[in-house]
N, C-alpha and C positions, 0 to 999 in steps of 0.2 A: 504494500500500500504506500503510496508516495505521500509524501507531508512536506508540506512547503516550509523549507529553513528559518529561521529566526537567526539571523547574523549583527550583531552589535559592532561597533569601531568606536575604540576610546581613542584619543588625540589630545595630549595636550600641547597646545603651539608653541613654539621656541620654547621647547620641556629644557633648554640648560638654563633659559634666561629666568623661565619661570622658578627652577631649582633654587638658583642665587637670589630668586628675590624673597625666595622663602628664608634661607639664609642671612638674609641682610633688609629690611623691610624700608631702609631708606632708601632703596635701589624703585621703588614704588614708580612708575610710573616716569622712570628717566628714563631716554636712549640709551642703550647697553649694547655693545659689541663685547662678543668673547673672542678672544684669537689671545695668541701670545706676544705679549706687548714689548717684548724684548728684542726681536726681530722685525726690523722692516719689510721684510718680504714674507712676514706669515700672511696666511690666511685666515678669512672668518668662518669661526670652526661654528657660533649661533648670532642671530641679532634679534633685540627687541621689535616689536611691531614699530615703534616708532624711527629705530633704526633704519627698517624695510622701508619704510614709507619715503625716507630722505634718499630711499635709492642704494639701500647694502643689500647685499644678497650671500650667502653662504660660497664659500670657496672663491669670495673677491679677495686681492690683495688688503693686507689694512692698510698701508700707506692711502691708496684709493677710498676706501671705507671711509678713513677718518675726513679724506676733504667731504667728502657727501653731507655726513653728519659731525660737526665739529664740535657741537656739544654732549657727544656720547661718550659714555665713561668704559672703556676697555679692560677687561676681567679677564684674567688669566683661566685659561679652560680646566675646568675640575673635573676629570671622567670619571676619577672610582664613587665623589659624590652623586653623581648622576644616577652612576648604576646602582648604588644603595636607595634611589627615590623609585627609581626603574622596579626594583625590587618589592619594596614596601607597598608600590603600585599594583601589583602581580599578585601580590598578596591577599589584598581584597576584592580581585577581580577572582580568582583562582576559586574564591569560596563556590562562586554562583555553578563554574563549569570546569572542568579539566581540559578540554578544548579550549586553551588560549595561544594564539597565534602573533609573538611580539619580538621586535630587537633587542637590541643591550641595552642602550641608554636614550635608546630617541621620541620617549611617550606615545608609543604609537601598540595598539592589541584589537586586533579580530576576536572575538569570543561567540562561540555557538552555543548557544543557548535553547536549539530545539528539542522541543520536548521536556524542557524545566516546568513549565508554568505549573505544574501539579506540586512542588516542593517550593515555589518562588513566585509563584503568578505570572499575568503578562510577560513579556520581552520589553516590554515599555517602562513596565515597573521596574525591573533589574538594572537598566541603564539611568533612573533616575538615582536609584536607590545607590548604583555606585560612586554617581559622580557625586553624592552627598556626604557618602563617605570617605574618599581621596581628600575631598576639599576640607571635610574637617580634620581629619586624623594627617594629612600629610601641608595640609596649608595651597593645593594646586590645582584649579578649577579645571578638567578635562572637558573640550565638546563630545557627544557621545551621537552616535545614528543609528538607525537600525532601518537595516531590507531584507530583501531574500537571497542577498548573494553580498559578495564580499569587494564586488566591483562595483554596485551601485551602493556601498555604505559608504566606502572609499570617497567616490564623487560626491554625494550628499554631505561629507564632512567637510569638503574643500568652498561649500559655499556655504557654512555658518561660523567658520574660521574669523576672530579669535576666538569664540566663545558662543554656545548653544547648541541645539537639541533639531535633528531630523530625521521622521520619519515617513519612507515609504513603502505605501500599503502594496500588498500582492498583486501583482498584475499592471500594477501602474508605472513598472518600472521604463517600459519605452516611452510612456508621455511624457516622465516626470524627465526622462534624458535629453527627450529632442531640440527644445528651444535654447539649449546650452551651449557655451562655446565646445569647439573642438576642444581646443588647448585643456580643459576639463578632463578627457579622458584620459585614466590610467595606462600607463602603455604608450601612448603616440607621444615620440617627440621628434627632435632635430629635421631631419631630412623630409620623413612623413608628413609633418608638419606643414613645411613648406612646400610640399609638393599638393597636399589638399590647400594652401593658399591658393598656386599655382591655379588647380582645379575650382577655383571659388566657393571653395567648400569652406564653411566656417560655422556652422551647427553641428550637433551628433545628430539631429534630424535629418541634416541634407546629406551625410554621411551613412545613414539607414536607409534613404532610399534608394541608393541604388544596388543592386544586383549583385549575387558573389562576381558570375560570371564578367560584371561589369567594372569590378574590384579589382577581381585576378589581373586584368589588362596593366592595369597603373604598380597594383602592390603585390602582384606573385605568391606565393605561401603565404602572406599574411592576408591576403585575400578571408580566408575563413574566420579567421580573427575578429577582425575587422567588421566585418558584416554581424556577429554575435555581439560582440562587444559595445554596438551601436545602438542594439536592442537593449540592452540590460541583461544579457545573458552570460553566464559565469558560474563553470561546474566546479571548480576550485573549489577545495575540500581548506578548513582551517585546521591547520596543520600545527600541532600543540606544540611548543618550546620555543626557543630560538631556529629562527628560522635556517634549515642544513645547511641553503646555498650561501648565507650573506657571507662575504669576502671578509678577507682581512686586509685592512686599505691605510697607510699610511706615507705622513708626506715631510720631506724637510725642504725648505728654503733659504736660499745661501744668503748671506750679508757680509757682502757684496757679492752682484751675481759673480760666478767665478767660473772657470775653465780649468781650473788643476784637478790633475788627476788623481792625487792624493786624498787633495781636501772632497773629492767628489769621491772616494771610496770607503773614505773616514764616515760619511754623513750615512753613505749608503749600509755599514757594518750597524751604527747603530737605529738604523728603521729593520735591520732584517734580526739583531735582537728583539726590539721590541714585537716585531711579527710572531717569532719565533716561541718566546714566551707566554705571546696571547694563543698562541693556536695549543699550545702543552694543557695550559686553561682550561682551553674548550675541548682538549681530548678527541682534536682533529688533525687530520694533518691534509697537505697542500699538494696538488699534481703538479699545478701550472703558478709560475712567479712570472708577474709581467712588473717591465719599466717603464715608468713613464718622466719624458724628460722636456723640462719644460725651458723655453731660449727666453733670451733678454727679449729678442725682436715679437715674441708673442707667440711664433710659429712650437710646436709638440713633435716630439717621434715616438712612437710604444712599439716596444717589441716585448716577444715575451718565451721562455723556457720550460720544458714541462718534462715530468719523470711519472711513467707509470705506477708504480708502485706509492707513490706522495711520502712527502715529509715533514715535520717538524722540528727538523735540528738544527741549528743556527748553520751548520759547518755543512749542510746538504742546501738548504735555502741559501745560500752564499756561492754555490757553485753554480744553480740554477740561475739567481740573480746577476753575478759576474757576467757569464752566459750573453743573456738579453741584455747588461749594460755595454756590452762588448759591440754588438751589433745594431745597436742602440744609440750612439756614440758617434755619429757619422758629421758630422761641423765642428768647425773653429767658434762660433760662435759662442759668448757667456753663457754659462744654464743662471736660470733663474731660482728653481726646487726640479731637485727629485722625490717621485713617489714610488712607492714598494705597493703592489696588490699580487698577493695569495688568493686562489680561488677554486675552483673544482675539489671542494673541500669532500673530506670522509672520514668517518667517525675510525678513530684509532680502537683495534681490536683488542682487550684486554688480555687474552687467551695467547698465552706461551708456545712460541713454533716448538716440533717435538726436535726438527734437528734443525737450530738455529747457522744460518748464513751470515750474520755479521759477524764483522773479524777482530780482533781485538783492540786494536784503533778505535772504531765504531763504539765498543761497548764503551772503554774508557771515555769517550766523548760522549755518548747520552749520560754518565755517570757524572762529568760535571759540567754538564747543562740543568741537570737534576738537583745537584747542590746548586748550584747560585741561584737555582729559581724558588728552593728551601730559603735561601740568606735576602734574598727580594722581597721573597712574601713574609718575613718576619721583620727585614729593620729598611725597607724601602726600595721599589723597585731602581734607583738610582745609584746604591752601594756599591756593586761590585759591576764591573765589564771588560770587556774582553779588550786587549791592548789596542785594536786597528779603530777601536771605537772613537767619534767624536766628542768633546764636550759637550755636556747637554744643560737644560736648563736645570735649576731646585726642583725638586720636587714639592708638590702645593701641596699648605696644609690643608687636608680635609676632617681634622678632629673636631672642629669647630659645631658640624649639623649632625644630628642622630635620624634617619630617617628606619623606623621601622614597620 
């Protein structure tokens, strides 16, 4: 017997800006940029609403951010607080369903909730009832929506963004889509984008009406996609945890841009640490390491290396990474930042080979990657690193918030 979904999506907006504001209450309604303020060439890692507004946007330069909004006050980025709010957030949403579908620290949970309403009531009632409880117990007002799939809760939350409640009813889900822009829809961006300009396409109505067959001509394989997706259609199951595929993505930016090859292997040993530690974390390990290299003049090159078997060891991700930086590497040109992305992730098997192939090398190097990420996780991930590594910044205190 079929039974139409109850799909809820919590969202809290700019969840780092919102975090610090919980933490510092005189942050209340100032322009906030998070990036790291010790670098001119970081990037913004969140901005306030009002920040947005003056024209910052996530992964701008700050030098740039700052002239847009000149009176925003710049906050050093806190991640392990985030994901303590992230947590505490999970925590009362977990109650309702085990079916929770969320990232590490970005305020954002799919939660299925079909077929509760006999132990909780409506699906209406559940997403009031949490966001009443986040905002008291953790101090951060989430918008919340609820449809019958997880692509039109998605969209419905992106148009009561910063703050409220939408619901829509079964069946309603291609009128409530059509009169909306394209740029609205999950899924389409860059090229696609511009090519339904191209095509004067600029609703998901004008984009449902035409034809797979009339699709496939322009978008190919995405042809099918596209034509569901326009409807309100989305068989997407919420998939309980952190979600498998999200990458592990990090970035450095030089001050001053630079061309040495040192300084650009130094920076690159310690993002492929940090990668490295976070993926032991999550008790995944990595196929494929891509680079990506960004020039003074604006222009990018990504190249990327991949091992079947994947890994997690600084000393395996560092040959892969070398690899891609190698081939990667093709002008004279200043880099601006390099970034490290691990991806084609898979969960590390617990279960001991009966006749193990790594060589004694091997063992001894998982053996201390294993201690220092023992001596990190007790007196801070900044203590100990491995010598080709660069200078980094302090480590921020985060003892200051309790979020439970």
């Amino acid at each position: 017997m079929y039974r139409e979904r109850s799909i809820l999506h919590f969202n809290v907006a700019d969840f780092a800006v919102a975090v610090e504001r919980v933490a510092d209450s005189s942050l209340a309604r100032r322009p906030l940029i998070i990036a790291p303020p010790a670098a001119a060439r970081s990037v913004v890692f969140d901005m306030s609403e009002e920040a947005y507004q003056a024209g910052v946007q996530k992964g701008m330069f700050l030098n740039q951010a700052t002239r847009l909004c000149r009176e925003a006050t710049v906050l050093q980025p806190r991640v392990e607080l985030y994901r303590r709010a992230m947590a505490g957030f999970l925590k009362r949403v977990q109650y309702y369903s085990p079916q929770v579908e969320h990232g590490v620290e970005d305020g954002h949970l799919f939660v299925d909730v079909t077929g509760t309403h006999r132990l909780f009531g409506p699906a209406q009632d559940v997403g009031l009832r949490v966001r009443r409880e986040v905002r008291d117990g953790l101090g951060i007002n989430p918008i919340w929506t609820l449809a019958g799939n997880k692509l039109v809760a998605k969209v419905s939350s992106r148009l009561v963004k910063p703050v409220g409640e939408y619901i829509v009813a079964p069946g309603e889900e291609e009128v409530f889509l059509a009169p909306l822009q394209i740029g609205l829809l999950p899924g389409v961006y860059g090229k696609e984008l511009r090519t339904m300009g191209e095509l004067q396409i600029s609703t998901i109505g004008q984009l449902a009406g035409l034809s797979p067959r009339q699709l496939m001509v322009v978008f190919g394989s995405r042809a099918s996609w596209l034509h569901g997706a326009s409807r309100g259609h989305d068989d997407s199951m919420v998939m309980g945890g952190v979600q498998e595929a999200m990458p592990v993505d990090h970035e450095h930016c030089f001050t001053p841009d630079t061309n040495d090859r040192q300084e650009v292997e130094a920076a690159l040993a310690t993002l492929i640490a940090r990668v490295g530690s976070e993926l032991r974390a999550r008790g995944k390990a990595a196929r494929r390491v891509g680079i990506w290299l960004r020039y003074s003049d604006g222009n990018h090159v990504v190249r990327q290396a991949s091992v079947k078997e994947g890994t997690c060891s600084d000393f395996g991700l560092r040959r892969l990474a070398m690899d891609a930086l190698q081939r990667a590497w093709l002008r004279r040109t200043r880099l601006r930042s390099i970034r490290l992305v691990c991806d084609r992730l898979h969960r590390q098997s617990p279960q001991l080979t009966l006749f193990p192939e790594t060589s004694v090398e091997t063992r001894r190097q998982e053996k201390l990657l294993g201690a220092m990420d023992a001596i990190r996780g007790r007196y801070g991930k900044r203590v100990i690193a491995l010598g080709r590594q660069c200078p980094d910044e302090p480590e921020p205190d985060n003892t200051d918030v309790v979020f439970h």
